[in-house]
VOLUMBA-93958 format. One line per 2 residues: number of its first residue (from 0); for each residue x, y, z of N, C-alpha, C, CB. Coordinates in Angstrom, 3 decimals, decimal comma. Glycine has a CB too. Layout:
VOLUMBA-93958
NUM) X:Y:Z:X:Y:Z:X:Y:Z:X:Y:Z; ...
//
This chain:
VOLUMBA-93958
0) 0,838:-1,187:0,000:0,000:0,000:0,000:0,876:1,241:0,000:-0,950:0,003:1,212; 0,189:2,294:-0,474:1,179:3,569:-0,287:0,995:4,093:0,660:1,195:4,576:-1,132
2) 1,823:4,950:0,898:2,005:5,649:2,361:0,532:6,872:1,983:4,101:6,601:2,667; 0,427:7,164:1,225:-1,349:8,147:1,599:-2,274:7,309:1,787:-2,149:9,166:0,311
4) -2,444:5,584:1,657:-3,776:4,888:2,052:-3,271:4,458:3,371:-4,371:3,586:1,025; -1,925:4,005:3,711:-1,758:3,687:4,836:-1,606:4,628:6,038:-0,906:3,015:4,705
6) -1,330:5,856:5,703:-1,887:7,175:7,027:-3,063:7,512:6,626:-0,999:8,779:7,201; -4,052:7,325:5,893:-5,520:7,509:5,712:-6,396:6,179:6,898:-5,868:7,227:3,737
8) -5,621:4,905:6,697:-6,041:4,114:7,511:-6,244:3,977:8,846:-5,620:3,509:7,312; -5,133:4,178:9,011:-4,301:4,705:10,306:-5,220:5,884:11,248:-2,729:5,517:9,679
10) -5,319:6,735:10,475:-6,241:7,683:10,751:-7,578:6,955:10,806:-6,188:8,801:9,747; -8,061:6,817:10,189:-9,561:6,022:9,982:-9,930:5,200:11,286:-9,510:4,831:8,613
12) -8,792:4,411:11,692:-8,893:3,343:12,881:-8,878:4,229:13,742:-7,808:2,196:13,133; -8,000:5,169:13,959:-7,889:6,120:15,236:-9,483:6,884:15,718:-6,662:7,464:14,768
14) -9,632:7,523:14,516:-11,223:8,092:14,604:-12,541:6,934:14,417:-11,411:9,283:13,244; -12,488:5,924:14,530:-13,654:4,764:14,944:-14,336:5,397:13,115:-15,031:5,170:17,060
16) -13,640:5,172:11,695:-14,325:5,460:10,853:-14,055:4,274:10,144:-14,158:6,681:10,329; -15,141:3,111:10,240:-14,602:1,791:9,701:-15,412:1,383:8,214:-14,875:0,540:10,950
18) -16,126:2,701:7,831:-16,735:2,359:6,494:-15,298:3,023:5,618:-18,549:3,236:6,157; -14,933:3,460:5,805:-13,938:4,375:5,388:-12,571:3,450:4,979:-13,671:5,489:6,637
20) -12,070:2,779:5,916:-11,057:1,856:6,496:-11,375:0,854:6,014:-10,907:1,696:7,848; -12,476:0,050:5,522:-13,008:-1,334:5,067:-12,824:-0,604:3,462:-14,899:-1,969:5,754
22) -13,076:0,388:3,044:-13,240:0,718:1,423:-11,315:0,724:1,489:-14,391:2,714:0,838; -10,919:1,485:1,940:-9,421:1,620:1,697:-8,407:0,292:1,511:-8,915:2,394:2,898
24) -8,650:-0,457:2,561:-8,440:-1,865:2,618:-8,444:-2,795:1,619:-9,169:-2,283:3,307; -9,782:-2,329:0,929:-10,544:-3,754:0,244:-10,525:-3,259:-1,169:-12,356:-4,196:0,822
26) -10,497:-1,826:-1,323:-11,015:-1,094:-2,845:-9,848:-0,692:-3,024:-12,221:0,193:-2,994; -8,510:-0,029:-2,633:-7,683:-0,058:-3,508:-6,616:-0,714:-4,308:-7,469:0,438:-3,275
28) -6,573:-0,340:-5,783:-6,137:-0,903:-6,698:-6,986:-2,055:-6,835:-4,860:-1,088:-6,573; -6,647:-2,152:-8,362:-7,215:-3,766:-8,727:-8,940:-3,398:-9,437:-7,352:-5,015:-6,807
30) -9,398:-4,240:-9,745:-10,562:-3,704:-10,291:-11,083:-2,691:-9,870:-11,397:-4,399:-10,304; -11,781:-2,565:-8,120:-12,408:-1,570:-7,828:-12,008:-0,588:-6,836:-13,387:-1,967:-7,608
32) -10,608:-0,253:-7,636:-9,738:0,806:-7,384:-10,364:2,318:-7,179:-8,811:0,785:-8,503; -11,403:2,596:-8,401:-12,178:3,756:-8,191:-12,698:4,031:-7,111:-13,033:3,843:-8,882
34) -13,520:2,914:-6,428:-13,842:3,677:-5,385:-13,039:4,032:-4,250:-14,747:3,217:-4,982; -11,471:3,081:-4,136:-11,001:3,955:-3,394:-10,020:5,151:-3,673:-10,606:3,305:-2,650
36) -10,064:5,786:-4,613:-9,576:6,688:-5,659:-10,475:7,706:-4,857:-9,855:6,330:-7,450; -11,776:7,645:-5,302:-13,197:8,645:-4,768:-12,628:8,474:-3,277:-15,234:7,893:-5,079
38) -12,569:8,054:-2,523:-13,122:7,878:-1,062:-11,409:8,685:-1,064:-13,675:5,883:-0,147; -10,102:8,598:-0,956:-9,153:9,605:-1,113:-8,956:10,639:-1,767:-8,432:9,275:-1,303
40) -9,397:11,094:-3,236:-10,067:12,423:-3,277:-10,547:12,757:-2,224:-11,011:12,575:-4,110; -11,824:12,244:-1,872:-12,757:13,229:-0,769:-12,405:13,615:0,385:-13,891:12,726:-0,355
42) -11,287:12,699:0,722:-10,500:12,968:2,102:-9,905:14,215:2,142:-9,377:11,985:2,385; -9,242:14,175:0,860:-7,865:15,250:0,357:-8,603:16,587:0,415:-7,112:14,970:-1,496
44) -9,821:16,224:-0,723:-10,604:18,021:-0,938:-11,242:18,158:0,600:-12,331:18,186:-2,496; -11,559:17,402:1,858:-12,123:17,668:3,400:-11,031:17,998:3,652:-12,777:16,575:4,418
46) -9,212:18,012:3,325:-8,754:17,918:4,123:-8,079:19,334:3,516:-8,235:16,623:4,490; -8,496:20,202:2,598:-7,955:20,955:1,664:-6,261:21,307:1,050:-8,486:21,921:2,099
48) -5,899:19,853:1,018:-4,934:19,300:0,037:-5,138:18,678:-0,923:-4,230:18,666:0,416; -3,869:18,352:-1,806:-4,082:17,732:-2,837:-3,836:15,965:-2,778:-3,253:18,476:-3,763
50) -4,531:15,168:-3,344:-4,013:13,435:-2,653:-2,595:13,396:-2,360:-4,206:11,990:-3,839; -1,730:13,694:-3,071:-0,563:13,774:-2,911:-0,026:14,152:-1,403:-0,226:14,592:-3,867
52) -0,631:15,181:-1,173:0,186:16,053:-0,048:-1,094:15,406:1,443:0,160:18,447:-0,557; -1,565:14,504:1,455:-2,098:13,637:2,721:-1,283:13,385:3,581:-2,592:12,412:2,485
54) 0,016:12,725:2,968:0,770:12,435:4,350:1,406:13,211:5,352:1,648:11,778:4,145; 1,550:14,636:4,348:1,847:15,742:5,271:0,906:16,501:6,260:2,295:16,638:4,524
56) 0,129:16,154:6,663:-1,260:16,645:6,607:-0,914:15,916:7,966:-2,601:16,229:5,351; -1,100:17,140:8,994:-1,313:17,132:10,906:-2,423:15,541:10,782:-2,609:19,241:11,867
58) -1,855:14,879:12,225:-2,527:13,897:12,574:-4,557:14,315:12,471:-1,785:13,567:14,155; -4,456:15,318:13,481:-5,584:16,228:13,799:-6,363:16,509:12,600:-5,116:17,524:14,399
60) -5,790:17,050:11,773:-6,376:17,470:10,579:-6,876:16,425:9,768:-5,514:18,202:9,860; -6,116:15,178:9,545:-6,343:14,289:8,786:-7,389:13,740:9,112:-5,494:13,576:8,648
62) -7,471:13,417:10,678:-8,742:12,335:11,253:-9,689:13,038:11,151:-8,780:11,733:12,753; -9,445:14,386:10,905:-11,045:15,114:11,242:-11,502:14,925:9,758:-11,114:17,104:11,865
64) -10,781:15,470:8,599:-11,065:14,471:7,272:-12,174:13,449:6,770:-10,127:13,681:7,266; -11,275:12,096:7,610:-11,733:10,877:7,188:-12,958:10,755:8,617:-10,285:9,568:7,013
66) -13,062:11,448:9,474:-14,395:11,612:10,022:-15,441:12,356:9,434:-14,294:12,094:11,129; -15,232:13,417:8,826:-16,168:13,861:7,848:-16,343:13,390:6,416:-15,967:15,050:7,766
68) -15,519:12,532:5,877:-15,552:11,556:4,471:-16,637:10,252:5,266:-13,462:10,802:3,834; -16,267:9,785:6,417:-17,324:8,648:7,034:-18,607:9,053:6,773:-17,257:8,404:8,625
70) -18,479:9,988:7,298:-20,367:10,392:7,124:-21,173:10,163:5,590:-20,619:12,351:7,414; -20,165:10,871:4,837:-20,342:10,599:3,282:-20,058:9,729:2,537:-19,927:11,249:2,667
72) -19,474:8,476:3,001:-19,210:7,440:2,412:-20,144:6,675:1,924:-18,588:6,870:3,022; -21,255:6,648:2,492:-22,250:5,428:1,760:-22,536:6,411:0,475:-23,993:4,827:2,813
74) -22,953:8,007:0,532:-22,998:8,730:-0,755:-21,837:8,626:-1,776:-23,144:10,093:-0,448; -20,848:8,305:-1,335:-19,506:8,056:-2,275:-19,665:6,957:-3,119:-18,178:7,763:-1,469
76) -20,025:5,931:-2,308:-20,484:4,484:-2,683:-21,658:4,415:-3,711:-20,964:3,718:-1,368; -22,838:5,163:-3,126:-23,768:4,760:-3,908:-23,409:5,703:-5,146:-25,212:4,854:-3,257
78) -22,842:6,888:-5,459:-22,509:7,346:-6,926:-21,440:6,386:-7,343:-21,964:8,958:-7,062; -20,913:5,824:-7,017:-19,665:5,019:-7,809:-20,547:3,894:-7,925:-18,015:4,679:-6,965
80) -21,442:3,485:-7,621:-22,505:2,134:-8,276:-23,522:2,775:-9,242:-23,564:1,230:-6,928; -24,014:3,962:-8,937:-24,864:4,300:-9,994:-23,881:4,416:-11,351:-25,683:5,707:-9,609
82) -22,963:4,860:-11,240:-21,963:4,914:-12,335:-21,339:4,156:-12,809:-21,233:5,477:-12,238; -21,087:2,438:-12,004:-20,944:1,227:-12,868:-21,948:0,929:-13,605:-20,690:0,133:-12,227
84) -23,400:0,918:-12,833:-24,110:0,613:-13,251:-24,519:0,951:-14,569:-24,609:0,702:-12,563; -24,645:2,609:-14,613:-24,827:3,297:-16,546:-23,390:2,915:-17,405:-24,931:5,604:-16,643
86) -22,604:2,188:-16,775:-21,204:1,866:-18,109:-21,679:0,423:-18,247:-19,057:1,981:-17,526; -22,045:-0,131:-17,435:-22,982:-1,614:-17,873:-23,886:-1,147:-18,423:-23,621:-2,640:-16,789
88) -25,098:-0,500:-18,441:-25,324:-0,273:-19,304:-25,536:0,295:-20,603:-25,452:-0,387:-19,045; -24,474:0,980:-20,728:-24,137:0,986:-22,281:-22,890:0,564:-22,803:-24,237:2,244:-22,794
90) -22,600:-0,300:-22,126:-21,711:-1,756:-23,104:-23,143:-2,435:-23,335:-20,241:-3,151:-21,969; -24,143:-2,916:-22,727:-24,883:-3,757:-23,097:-25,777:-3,119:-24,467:-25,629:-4,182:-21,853
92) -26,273:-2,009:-23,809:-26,639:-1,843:-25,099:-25,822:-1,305:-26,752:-27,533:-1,073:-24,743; -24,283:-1,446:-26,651:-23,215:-1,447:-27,889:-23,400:-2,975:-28,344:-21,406:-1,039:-27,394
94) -23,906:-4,145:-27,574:-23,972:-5,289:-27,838:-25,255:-5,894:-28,029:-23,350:-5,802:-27,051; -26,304:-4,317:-27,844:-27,554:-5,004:-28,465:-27,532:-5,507:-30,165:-28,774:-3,875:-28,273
96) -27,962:-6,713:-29,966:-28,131:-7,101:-31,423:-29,262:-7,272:-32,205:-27,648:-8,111:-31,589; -30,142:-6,024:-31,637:-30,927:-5,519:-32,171:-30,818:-4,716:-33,508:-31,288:-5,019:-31,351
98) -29,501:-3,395:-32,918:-29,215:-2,368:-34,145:-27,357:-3,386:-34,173:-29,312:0,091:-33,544; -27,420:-3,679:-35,120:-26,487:-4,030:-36,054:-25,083:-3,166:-36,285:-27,234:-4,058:-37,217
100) -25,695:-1,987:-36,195:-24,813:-1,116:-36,055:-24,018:-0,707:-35,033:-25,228:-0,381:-36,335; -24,728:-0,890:-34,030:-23,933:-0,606:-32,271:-23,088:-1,529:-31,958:-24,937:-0,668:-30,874
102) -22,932:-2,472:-32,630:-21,414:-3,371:-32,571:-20,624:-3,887:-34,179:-21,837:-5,052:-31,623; -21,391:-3,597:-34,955:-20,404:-4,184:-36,463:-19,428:-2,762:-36,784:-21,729:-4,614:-38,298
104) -19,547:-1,648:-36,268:-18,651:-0,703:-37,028:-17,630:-0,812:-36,418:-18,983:0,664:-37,170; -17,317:-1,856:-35,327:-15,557:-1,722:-34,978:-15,313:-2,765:-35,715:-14,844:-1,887:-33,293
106) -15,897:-4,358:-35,705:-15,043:-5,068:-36,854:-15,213:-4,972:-38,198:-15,085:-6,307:-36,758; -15,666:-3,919:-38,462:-15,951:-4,148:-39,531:-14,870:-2,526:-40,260:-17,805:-4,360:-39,616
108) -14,567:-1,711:-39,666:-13,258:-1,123:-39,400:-12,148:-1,705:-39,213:-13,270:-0,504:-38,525; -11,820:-2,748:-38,643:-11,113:-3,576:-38,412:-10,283:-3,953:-39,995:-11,975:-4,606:-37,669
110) -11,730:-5,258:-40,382:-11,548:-5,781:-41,870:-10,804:-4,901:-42,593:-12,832:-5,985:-42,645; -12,075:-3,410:-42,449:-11,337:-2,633:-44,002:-9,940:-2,296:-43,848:-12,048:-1,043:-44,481
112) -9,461:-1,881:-42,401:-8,230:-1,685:-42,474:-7,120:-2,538:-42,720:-8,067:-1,243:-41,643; -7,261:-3,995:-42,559:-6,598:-5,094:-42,737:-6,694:-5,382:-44,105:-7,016:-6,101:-41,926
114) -8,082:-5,130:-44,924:-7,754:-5,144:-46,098:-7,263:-4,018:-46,635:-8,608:-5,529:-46,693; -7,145:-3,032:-46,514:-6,350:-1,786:-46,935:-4,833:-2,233:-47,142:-6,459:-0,559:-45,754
116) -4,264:-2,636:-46,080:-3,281:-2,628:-45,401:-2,356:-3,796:-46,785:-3,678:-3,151:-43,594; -3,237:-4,920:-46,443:-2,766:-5,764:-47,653:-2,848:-5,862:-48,862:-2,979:-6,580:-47,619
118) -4,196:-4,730:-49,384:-3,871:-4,465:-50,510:-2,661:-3,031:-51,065:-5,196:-4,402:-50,934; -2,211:-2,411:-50,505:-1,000:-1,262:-50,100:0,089:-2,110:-50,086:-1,111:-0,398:-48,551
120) 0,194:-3,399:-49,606:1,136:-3,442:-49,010:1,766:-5,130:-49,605:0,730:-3,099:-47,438; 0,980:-5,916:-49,910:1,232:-6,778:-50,513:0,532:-7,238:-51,676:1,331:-7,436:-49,808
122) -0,667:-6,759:-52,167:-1,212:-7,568:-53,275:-0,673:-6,064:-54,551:-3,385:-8,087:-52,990; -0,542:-5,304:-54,146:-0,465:-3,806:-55,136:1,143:-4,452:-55,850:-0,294:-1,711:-53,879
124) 1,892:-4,506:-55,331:3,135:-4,916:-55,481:3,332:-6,413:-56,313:3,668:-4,925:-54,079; 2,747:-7,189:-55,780:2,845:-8,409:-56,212:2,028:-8,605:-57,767:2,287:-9,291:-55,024
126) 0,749:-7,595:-57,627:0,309:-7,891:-59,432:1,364:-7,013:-60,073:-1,547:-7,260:-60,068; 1,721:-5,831:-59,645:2,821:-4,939:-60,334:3,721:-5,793:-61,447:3,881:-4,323:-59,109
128) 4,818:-6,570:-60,239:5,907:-7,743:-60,091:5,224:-8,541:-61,289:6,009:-8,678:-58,387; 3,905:-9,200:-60,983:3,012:-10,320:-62,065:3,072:-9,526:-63,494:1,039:-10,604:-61,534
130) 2,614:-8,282:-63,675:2,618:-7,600:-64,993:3,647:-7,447:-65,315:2,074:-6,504:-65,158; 5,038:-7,028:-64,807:6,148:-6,536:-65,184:6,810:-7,972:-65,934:6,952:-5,820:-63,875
132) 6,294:-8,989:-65,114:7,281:-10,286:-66,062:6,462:-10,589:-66,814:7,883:-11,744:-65,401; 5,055:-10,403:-67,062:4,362:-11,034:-68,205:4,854:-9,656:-69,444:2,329:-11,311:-67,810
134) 5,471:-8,204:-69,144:6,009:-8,183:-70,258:4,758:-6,796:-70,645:6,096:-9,854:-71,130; 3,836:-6,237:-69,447:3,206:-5,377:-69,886:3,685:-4,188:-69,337:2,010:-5,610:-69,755
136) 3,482:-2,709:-70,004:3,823:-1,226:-69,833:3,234:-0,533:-69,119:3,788:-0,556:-70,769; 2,411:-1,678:-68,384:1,510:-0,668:-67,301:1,958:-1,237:-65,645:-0,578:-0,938:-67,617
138) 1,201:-0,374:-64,920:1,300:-1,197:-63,781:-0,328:-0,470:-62,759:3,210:-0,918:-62,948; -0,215:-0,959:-61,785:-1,300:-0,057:-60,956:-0,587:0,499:-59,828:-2,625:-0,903:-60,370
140) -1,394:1,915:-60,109:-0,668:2,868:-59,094:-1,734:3,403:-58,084:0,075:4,178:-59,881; -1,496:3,393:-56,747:-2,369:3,494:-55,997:-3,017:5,270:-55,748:-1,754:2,748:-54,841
142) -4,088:5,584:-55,301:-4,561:7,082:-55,261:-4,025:7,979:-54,425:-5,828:7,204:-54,976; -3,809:6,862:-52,977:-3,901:7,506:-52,173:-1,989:7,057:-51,748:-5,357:7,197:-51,253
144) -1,347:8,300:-51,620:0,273:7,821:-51,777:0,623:7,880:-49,827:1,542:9,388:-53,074; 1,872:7,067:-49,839:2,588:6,191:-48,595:1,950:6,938:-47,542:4,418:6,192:-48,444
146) 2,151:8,404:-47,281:2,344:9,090:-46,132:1,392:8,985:-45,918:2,814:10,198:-45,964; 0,274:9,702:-47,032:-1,208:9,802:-46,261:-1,954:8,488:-46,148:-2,244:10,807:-47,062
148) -1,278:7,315:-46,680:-2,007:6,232:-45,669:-1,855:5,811:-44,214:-1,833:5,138:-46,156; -0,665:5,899:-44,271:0,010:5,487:-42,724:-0,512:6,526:-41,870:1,818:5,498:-42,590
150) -1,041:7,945:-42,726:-1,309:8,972:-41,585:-2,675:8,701:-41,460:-0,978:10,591:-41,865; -3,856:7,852:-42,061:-5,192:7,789:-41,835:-5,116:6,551:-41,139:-6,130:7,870:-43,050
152) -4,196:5,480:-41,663:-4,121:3,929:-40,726:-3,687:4,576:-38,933:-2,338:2,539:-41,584; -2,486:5,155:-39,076:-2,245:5,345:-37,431:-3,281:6,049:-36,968:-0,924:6,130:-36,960
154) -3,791:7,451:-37,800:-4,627:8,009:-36,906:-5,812:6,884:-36,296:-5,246:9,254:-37,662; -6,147:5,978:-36,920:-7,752:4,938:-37,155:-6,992:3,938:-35,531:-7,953:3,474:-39,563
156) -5,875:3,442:-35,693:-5,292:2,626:-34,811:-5,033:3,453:-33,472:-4,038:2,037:-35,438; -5,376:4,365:-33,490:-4,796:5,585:-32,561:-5,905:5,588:-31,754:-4,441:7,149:-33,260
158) -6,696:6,202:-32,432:-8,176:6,483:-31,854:-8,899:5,514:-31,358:-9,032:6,982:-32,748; -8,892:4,201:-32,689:-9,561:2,500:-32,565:-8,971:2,203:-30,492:-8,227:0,844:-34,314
160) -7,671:1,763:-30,606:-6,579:0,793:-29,897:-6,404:1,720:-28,659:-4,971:0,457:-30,854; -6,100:3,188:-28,753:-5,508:4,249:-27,994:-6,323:5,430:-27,234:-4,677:4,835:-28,886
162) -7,321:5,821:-28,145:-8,072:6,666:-27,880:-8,006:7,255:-26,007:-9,364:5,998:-28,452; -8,591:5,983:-25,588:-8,902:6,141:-24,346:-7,457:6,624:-23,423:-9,596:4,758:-23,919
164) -6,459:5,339:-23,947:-5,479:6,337:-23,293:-4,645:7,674:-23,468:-4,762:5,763:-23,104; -5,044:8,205:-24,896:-4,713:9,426:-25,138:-5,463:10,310:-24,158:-4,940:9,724:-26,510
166) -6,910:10,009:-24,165:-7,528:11,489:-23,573:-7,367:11,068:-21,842:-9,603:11,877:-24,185; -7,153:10,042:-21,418:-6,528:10,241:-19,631:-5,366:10,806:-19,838:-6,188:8,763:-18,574
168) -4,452:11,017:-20,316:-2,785:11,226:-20,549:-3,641:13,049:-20,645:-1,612:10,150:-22,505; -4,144:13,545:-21,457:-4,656:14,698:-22,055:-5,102:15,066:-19,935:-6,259:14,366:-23,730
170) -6,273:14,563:-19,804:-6,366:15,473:-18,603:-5,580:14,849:-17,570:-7,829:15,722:-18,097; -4,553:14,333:-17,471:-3,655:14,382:-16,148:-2,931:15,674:-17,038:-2,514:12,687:-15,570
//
């Protein structure tokens, strides 16, 4: 554990705040890390520091904190379930297979890019190679040239694969 959940604890036991102390314990890291993410935010903004700066934070000051985060903890709790709850449901409904559409446009993005990819990259070349020894003056030349594919493939793989961790990276 780090030293801000383990003087949050510490504190917690001292001030008889055991909803507090059971989330810290049990919720951080690991799947349901968020809620103890939320439940140390709330300590930090009661304790008017930043998470970081908790451990510096007077004995006194701290317990009075996580005595006033106790009180609010089951409200901490129940927004961090209402809020699993609406991301369950809308994965479920991206997997209704009702609209067709709320789940075929990622593989099916997928395909085109894989077929893009191999026709750019190995079949363009290889009929080229096929015409050039059968002895003809042509060849096929593609529309769209090197750079600006790789710049629409990465951007697609970026956004597809990355997205999510671009925009956490963006607001830290």
């Amino acid at each position: 554990m780090s030293v801000i959940v383990t003087s949050i604890i510490l504190a917690a036991a001292k001030v008889g705040a055991p909803i507090v102390k059971g989330i810290l314990e049990k919720h951080v890291g690991g799947a349901a890390g968020e809620v103890g993410g939320a439940v140390i935010d709330a300590i930090a903004e009661s304790a008017g520091v930043a998470p970081e700066a908790l451990p510096s934070v007077p004995a006194k000051e701290l317990e009075a904190a996580v005595a006033d985060v106790e009180t609010r903890a089951p409200e901490i709790i129940q927004a961090y379930t209402a809020s699993q709850r609406e991301t369950n449901r809308l994965y479920l409904a991206e997997m209704d297979k009702q609209s067709n559409f709320g789940w075929m446009w990622r593989p099916a993005g997928m395909w085109l890019m894989l077929v893009c990819v191999a026709w750019y990259v190995m079949i363009v070349p290889l009929l080229n190679a096929l015409l050039a020894a059968l002895g003809a003056h042509t060849t096929i030349t593609l529309i769209v040239d090197f750079a600006s594919f790789v710049t629409i493939f990465m951007t697609y793989c970026g956004l597809y694969m990355g997205g999510n961790t671009i925009l956490r990276s963006v607001k830290k």
